[in-house]
Backbone as a chain_set.jsonl record, in Angstrom:
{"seq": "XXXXXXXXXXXXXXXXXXXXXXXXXXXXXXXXXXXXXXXXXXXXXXXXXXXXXXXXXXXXXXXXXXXX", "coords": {"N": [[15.284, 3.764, 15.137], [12.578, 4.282, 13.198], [12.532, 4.54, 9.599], [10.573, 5.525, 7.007], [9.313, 5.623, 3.59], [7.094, 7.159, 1.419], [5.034, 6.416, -1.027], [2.954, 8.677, -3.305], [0.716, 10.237, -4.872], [0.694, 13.511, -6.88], [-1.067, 15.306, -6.063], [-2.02, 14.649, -3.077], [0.066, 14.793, -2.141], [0.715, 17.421, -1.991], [-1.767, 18.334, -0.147], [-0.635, 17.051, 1.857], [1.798, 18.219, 2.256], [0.57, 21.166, 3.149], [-1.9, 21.073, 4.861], [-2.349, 18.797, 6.201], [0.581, 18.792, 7.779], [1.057, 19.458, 9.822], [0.511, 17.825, 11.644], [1.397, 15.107, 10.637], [4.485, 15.519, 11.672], [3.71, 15.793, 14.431], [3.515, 12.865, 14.439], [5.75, 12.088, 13.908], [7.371, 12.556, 15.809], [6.232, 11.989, 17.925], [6.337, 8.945, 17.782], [9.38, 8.632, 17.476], [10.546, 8.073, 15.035], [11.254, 8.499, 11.326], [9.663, 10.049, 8.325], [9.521, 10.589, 4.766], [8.368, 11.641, 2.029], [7.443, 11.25, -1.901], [6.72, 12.27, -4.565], [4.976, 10.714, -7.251], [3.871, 11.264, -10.978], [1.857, 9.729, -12.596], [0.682, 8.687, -10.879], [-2.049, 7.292, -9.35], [-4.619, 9.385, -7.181], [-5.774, 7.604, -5.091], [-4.093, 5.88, -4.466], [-1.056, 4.327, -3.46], [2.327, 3.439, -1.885], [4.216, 2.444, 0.905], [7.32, 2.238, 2.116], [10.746, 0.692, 2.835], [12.523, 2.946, 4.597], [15.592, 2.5, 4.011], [16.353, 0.267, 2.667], [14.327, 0.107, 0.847], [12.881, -1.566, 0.098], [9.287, -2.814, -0.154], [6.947, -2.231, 1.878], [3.81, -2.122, 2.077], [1.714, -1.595, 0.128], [-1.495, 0.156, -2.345], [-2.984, 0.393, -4.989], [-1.971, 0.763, -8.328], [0.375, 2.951, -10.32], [-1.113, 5.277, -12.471], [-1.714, 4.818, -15.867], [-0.069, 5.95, -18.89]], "CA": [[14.325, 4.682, 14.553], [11.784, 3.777, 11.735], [12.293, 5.78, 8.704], [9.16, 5.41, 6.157], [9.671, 6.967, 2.684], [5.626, 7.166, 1.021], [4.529, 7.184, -2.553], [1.67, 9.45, -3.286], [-0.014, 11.013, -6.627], [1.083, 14.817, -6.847], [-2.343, 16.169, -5.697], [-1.802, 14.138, -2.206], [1.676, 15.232, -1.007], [0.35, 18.823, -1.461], [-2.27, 18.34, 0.49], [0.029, 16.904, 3.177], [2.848, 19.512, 2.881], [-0.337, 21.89, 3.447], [-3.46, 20.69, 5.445], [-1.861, 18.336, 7.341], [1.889, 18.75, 7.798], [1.487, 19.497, 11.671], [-0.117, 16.175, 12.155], [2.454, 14.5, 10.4], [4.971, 16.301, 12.158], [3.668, 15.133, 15.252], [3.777, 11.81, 14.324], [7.119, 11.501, 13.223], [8.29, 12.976, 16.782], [5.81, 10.533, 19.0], [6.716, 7.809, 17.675], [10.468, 8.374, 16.826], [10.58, 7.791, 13.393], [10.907, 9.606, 9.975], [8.802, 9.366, 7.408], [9.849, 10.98, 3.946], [7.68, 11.371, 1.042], [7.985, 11.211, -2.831], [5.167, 12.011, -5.796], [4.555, 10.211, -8.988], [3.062, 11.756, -11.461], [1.016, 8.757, -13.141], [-0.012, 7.591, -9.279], [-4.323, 7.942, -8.975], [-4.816, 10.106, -5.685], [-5.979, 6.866, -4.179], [-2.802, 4.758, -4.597], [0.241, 4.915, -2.213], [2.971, 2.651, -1.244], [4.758, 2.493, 1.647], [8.746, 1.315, 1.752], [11.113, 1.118, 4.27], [13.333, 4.023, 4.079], [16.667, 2.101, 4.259], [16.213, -0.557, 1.783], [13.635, 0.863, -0.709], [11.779, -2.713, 0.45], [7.978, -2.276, -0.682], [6.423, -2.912, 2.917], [2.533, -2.218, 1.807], [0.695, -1.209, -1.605], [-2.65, -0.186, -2.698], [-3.052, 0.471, -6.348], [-0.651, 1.416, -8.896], [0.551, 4.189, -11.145], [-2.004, 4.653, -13.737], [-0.989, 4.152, -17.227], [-0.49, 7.174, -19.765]], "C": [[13.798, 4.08, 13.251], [12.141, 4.668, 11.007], [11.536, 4.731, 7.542], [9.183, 6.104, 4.858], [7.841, 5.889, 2.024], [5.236, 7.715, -0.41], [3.046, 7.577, -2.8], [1.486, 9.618, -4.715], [0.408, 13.044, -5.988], [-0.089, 15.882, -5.741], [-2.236, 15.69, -3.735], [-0.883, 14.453, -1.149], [1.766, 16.54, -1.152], [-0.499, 18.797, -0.058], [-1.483, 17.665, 2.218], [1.396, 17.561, 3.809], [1.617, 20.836, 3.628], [-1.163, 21.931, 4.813], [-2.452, 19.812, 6.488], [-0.109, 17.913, 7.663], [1.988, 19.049, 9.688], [1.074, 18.279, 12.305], [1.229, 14.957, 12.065], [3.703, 15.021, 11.344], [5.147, 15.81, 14.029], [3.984, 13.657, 15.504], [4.613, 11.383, 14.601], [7.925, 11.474, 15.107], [7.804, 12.259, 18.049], [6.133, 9.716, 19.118], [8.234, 7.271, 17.05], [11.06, 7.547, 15.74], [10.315, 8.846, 12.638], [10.701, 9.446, 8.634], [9.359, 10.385, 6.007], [8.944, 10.406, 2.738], [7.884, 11.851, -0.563], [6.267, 11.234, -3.858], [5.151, 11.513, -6.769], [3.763, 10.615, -9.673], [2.116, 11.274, -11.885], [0.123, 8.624, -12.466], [-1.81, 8.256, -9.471], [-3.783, 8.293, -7.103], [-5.048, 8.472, -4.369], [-5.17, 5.653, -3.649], [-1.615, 5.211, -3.741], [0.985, 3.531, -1.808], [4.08, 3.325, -0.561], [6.363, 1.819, 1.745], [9.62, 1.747, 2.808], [12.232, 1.949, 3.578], [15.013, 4.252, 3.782], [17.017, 1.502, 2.52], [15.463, -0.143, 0.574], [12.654, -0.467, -0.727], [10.558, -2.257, 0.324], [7.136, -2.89, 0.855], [4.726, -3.228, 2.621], [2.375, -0.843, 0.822], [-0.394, -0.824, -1.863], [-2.799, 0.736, -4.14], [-2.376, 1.026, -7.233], [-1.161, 2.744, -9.754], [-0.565, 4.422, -12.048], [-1.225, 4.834, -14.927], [-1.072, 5.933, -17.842], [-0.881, 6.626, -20.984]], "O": [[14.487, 3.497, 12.414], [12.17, 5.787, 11.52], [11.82, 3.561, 7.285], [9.064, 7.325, 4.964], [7.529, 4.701, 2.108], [5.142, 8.866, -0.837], [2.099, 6.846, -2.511], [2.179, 9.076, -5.577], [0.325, 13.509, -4.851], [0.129, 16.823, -4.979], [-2.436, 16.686, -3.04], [-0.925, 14.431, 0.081], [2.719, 17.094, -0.604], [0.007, 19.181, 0.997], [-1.864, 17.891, 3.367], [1.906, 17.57, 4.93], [1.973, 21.361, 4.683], [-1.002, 22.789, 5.681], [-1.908, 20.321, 7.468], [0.261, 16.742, 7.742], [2.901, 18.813, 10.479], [1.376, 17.906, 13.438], [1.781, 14.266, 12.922], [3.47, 14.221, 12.251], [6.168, 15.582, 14.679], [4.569, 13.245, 16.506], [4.695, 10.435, 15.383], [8.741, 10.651, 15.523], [8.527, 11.952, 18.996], [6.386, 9.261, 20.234], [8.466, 6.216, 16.46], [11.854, 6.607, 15.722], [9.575, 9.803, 12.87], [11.436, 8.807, 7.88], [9.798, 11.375, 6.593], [8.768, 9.22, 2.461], [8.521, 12.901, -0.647], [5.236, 10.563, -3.833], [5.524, 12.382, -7.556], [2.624, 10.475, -9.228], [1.13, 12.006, -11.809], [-1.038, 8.464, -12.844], [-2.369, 9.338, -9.652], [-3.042, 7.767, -6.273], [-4.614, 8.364, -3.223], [-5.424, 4.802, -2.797], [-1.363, 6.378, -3.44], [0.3, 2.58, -1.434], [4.738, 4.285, -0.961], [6.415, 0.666, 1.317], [9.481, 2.742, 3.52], [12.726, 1.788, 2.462], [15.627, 5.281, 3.502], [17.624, 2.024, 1.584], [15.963, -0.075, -0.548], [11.699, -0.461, -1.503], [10.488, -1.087, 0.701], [6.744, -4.056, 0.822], [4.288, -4.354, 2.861], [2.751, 0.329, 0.825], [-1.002, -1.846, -1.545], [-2.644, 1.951, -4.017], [-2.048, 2.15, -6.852], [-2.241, 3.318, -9.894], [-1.001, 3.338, -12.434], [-0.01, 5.004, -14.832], [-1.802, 6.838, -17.439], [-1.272, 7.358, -21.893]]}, "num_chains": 1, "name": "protein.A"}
C-alpha cells in the first residue's frame, strides 16, 4: 500500500476536508493507498509537497513556505 502524507497552505486542506473529501476518499480506496495531509501556516495556497508517508522522503515540490 502507498501511503502519501501532503503539505498544503491552511486555506487548501479546508477546501479538501470540505469540497472535495469524497473524491479523495475515492481515491485512496481505488487505488489502495492512504494519503494523509498536514497544513503550514506560512505555505502560499499554490505550494504543496508531496512525501512518502513512511520515511518523511520529499518525493515532489512546488514552491515553498513563504517567509514572515
Amino acid at each position: 500500500m502507498v501511503e502519501l502524507q501532503i503539505v498544503v497552505a491552511p486555506s487548501v486542506l479546508e477546501r479538501l476536508r470540505t469540497e472535495d473529501e469524497a473524491f479523495l476518499v475515492e481515491l485512496q480506496r481505488r487505488y489502495t493507498g492512504r494519503l494523509t495531509f498536514k497544513s503550514e501556516l506560512h505555505r502560499h495556497p499554490e505550494s504543496f509537497c508531496i512525501a512518502d508517508g513512511q520515511t518523511g522522503k520529499i518525493l515532489y515540490s512546488v514552491g515553498e513556505a513563504k517567509t514572515v
